[in-house]
VOMAR-706930 format. One record per atom (N, C-alpha, C): x, y, z; residue number from 1; residue in three letters. Coordinates in pm, 1 decimal. Layout:
// residues N
px X&py Y&pz Z&num NUM&residu ALA
...
// end
This chain:
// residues 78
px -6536.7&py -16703.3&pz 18689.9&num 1&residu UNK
px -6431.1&py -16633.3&pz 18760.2&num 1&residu UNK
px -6400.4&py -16708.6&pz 18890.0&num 1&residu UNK
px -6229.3&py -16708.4&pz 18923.5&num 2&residu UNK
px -6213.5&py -16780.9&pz 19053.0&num 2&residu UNK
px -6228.3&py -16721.2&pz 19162.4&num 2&residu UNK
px -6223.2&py -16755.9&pz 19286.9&num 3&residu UNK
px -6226.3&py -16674.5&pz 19388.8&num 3&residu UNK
px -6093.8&py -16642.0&pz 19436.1&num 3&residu UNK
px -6049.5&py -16552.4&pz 19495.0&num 4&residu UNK
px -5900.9&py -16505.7&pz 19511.3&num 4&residu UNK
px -5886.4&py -16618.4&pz 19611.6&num 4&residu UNK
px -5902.1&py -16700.1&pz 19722.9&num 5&residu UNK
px -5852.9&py -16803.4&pz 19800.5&num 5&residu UNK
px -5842.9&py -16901.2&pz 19684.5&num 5&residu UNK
px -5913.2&py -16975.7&pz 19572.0&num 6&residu UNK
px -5851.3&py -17030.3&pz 19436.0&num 6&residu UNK
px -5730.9&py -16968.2&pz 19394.4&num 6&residu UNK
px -5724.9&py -16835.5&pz 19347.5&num 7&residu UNK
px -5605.5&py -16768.5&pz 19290.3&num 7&residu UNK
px -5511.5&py -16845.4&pz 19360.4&num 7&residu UNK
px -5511.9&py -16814.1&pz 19488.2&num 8&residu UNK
px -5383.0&py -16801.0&pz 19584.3&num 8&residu UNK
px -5319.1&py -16968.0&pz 19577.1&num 8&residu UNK
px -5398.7&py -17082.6&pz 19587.3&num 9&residu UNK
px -5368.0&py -17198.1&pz 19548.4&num 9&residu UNK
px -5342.2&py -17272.8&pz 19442.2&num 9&residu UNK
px -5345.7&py -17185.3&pz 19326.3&num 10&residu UNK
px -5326.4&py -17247.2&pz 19144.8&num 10&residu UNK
px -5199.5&py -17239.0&pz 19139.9&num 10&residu UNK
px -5131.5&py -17284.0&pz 19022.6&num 11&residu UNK
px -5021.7&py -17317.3&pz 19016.3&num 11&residu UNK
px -4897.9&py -17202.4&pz 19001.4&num 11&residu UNK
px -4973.7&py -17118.3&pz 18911.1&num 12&residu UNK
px -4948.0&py -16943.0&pz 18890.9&num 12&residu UNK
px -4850.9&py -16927.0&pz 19063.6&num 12&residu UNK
px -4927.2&py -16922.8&pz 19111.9&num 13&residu UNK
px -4898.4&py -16842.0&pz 19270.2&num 13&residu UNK
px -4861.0&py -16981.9&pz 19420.1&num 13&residu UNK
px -4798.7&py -17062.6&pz 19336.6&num 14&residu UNK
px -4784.1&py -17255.7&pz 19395.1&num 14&residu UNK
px -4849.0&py -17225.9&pz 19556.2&num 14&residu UNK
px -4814.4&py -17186.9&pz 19622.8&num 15&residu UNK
px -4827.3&py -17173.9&pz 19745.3&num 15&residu UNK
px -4906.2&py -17099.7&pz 19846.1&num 15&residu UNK
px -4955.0&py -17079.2&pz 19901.8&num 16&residu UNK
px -4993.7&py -17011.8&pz 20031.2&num 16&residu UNK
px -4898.2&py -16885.4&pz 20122.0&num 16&residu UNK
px -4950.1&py -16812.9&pz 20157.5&num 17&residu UNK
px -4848.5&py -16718.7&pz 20234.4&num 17&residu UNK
px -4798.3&py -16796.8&pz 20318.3&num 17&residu UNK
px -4901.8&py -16838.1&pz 20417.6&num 18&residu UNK
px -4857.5&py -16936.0&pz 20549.7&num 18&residu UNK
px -4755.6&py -17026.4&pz 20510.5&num 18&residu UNK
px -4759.4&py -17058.3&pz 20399.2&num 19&residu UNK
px -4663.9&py -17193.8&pz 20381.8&num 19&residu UNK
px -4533.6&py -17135.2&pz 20339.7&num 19&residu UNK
px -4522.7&py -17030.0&pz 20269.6&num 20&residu UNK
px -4404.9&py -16949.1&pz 20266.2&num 20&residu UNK
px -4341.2&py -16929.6&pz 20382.9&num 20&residu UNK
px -4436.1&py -16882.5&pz 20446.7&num 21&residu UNK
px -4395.3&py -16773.0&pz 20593.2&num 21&residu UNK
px -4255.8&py -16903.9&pz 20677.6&num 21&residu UNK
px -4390.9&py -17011.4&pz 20702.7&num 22&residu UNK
px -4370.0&py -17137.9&pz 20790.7&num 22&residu UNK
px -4187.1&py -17183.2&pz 20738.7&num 22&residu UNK
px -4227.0&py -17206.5&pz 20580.4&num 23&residu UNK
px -4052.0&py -17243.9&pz 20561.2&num 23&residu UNK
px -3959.1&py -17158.6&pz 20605.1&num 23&residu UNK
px -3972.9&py -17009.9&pz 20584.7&num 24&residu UNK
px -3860.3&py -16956.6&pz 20576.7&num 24&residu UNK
px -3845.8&py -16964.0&pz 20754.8&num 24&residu UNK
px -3945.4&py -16957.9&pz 20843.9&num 25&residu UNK
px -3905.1&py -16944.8&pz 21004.0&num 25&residu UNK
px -3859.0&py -17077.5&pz 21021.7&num 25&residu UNK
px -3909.7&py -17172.0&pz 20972.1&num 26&residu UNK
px -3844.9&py -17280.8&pz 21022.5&num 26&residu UNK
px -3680.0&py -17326.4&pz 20924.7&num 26&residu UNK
px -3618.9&py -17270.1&pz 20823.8&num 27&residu UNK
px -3525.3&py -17272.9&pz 20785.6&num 27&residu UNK
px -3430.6&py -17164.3&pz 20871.8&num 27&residu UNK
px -3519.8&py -17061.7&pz 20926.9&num 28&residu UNK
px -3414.6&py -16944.9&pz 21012.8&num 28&residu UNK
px -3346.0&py -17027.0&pz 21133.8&num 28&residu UNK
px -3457.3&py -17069.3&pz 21178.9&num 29&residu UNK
px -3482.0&py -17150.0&pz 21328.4&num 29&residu UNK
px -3328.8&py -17291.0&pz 21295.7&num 29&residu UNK
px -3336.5&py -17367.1&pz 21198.4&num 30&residu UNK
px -3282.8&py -17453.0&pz 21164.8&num 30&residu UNK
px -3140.6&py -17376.6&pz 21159.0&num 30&residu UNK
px -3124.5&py -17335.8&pz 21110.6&num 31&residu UNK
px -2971.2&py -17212.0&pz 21049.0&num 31&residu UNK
px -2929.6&py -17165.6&pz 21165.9&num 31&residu UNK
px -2994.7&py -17143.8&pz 21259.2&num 32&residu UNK
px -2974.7&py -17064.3&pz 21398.0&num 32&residu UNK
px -2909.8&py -17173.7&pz 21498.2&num 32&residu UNK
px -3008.1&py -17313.5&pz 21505.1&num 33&residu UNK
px -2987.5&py -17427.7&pz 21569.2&num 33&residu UNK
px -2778.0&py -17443.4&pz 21490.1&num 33&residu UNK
px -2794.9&py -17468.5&pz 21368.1&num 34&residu UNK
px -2690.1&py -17483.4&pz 21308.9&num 34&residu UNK
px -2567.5&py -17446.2&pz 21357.3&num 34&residu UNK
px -2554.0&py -17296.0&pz 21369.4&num 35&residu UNK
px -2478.1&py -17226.5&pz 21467.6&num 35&residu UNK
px -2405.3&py -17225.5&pz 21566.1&num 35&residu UNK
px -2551.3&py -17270.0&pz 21666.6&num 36&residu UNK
px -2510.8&py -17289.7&pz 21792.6&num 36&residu UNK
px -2451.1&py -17436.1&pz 21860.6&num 36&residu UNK
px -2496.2&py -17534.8&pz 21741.1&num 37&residu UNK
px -2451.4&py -17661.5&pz 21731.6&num 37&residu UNK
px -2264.6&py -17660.2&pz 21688.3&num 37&residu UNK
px -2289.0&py -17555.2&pz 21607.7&num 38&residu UNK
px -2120.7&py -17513.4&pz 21618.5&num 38&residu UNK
px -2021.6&py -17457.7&pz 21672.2&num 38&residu UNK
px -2069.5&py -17390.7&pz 21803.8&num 39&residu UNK
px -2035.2&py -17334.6&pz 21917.7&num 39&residu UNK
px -2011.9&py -17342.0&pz 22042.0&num 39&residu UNK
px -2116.9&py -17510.1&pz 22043.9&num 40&residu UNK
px -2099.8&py -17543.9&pz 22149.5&num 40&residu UNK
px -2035.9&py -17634.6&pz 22219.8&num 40&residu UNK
px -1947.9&py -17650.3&pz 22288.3&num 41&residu UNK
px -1835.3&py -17726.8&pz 22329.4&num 41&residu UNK
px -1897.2&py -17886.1&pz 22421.3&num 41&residu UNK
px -2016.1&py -17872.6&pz 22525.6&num 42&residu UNK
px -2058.5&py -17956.3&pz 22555.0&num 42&residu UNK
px -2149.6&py -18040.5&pz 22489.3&num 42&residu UNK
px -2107.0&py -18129.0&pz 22500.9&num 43&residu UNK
px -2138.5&py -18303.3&pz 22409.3&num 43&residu UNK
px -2290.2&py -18332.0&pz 22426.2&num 43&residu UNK
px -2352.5&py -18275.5&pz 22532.8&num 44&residu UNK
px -2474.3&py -18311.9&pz 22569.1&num 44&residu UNK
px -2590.7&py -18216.5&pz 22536.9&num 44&residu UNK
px -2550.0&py -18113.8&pz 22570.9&num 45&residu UNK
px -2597.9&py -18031.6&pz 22495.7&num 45&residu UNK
px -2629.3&py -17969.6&pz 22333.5&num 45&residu UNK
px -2474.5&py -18044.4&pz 22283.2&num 46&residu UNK
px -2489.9&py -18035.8&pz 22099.1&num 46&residu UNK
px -2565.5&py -18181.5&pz 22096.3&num 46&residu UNK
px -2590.4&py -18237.0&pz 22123.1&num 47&residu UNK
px -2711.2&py -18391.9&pz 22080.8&num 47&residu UNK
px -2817.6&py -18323.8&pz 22124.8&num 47&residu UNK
px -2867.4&py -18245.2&pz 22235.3&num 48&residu UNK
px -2992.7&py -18182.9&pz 22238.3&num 48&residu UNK
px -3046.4&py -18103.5&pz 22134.7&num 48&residu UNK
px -2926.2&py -17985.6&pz 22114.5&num 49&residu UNK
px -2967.0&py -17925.5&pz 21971.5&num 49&residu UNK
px -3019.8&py -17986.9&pz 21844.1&num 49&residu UNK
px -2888.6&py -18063.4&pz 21875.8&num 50&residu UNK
px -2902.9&py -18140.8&pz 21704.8&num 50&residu UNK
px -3065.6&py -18247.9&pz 21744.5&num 50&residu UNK
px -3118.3&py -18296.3&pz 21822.8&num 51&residu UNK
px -3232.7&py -18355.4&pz 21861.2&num 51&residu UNK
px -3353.5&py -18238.5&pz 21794.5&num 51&residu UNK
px -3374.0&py -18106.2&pz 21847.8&num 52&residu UNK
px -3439.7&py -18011.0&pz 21841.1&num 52&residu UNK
px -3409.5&py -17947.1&pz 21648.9&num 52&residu UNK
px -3300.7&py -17973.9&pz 21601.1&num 53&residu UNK
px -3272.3&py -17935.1&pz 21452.7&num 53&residu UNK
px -3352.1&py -18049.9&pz 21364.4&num 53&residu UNK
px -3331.4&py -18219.4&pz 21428.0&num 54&residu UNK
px -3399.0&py -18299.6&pz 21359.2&num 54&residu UNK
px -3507.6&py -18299.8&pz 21318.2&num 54&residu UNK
px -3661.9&py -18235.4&pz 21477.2&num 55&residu UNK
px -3727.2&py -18241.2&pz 21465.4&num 55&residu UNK
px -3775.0&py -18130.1&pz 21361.8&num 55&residu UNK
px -3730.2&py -18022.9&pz 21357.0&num 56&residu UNK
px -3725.4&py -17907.0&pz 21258.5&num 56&residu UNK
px -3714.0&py -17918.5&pz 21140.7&num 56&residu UNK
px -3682.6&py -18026.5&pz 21139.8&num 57&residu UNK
px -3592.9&py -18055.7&pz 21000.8&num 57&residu UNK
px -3743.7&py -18146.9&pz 20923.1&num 57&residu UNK
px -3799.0&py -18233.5&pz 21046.1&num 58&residu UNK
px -3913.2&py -18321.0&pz 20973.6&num 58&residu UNK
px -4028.1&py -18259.6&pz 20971.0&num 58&residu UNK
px -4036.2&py -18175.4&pz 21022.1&num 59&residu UNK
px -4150.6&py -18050.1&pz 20998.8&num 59&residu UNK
px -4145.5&py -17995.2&pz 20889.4&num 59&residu UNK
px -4040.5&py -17976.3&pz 20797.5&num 60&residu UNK
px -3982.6&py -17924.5&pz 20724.9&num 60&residu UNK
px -4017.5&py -18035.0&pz 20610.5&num 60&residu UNK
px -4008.7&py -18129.9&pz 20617.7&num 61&residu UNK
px -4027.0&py -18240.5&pz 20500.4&num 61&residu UNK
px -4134.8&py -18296.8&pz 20514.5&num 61&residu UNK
px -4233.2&py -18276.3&pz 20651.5&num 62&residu UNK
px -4372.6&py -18270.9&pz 20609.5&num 62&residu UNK
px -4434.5&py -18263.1&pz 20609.0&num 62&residu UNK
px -4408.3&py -18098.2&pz 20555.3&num 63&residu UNK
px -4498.3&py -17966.2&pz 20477.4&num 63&residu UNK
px -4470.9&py -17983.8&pz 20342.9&num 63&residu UNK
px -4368.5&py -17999.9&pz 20313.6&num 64&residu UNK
px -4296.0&py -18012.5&pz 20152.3&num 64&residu UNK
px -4366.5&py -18143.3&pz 20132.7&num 64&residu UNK
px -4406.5&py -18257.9&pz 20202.9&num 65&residu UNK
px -4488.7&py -18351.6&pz 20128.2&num 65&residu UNK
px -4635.3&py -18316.4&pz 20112.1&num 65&residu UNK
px -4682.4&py -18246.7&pz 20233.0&num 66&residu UNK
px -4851.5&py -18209.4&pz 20196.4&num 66&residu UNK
px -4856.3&py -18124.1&pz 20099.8&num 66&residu UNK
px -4782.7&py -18014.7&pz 20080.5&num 67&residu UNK
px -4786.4&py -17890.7&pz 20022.9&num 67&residu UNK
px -4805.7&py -17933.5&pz 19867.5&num 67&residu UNK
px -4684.0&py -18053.1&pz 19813.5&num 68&residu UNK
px -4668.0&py -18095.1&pz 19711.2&num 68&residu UNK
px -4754.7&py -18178.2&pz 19660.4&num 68&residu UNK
px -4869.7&py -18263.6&pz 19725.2&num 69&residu UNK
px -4952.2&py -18383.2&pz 19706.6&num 69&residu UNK
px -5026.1&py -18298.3&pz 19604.1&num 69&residu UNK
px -5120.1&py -18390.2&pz 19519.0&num 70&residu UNK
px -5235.1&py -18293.3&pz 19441.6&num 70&residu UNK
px -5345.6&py -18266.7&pz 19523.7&num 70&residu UNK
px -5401.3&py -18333.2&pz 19638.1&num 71&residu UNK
px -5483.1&py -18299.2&pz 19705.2&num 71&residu UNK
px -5466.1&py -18195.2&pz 19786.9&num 71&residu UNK
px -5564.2&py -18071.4&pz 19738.6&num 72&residu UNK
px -5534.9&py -17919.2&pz 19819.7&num 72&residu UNK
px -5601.1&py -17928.7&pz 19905.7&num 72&residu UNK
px -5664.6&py -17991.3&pz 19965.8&num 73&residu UNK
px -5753.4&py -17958.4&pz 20120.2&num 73&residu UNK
px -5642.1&py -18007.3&pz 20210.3&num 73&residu UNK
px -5489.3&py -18012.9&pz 20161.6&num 74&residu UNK
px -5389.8&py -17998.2&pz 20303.8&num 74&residu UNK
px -5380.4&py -17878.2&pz 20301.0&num 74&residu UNK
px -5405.3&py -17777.4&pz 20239.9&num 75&residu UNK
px -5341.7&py -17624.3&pz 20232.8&num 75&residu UNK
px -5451.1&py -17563.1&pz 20173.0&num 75&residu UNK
px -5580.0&py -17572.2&pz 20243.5&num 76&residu UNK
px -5670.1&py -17514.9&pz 20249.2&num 76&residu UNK
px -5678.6&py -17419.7&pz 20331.9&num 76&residu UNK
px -5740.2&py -17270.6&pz 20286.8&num 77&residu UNK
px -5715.2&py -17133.7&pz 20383.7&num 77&residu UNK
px -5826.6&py -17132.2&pz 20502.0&num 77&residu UNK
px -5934.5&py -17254.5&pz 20427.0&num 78&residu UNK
px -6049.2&py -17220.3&pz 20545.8&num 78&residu UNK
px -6056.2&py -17249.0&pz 20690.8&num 78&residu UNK
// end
């Protein structure tokens, strides 16, 4: 029998809560940046955003590379 921290990492259940959680705040966060990058009239300030969306953005691609590797001790609960 597995242990439910196994369960939670097999393929059945792909992911982790945390790693759920993490995308969807950092896709809100990104969507939000999005927004305000569209709202905002000064030039210096939309390159700051969009600076702060980039980095969001590579946080974002890599989690989606650890998450995806076969080696699970990146998304280990312990």
């Amino acid at each position: 029998m597995i242990s439910f921290k196994e369960y939670l990492l097999t393929e059945v259940n792909q992911y982790p809560t945390w790693v759920k959680t993490t995308v969807l705040l950092l896709t809100l966060k990104i969507k939000n940046l999005e927004n305000q990058i569209k709202n905002e009239k000064d030039v210096v300030k939309k390159i700051n955003l969009l600076t702060t969306q980039l980095k969001l953005n590579s946080y974002l691609s890599s989690l989606g590379i650890a998450v995806d590797t076969k080696d699970k001790t990146l998304v280990k609960l312990n």
